[in-house]
Steps between C-alpha positions, in 0.01 A plus 500: 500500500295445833560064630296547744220289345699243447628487867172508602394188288809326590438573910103345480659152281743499828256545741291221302756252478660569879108414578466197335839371635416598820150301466657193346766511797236512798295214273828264525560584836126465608530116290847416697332556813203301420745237357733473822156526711382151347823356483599519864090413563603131285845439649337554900266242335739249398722540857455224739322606836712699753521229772576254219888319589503342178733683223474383140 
């Protein structure tokens, strides 16, 4: 009996799904950067001016 069809079939599903988790991992990290980006833009926002003595 020859597997190596079956090896084959099974190697292309891996290469598939190592794809697709490798796409959905850049997407998150790509959406945590963009995240953080607009976060630190809205906190530099809501900090008093620099020469400001006053603290809350």
């Amino acid at each position: 009996m020859n597997y190596a069809p079956q090896f084959g079939v099974l190697a292309v599903l891996y290469v598939l799904v190592m794809a697709a988790l490798t796409g959905l991992a850049i997407y998150v990290l790509i959406l945590v950067i963009t995240f953080l980006r607009l976060r630190i833009a809205e906190m530099r926002r809501a900090a008093p001016p620099a020469g400001d003595s006053r603290r809350p």
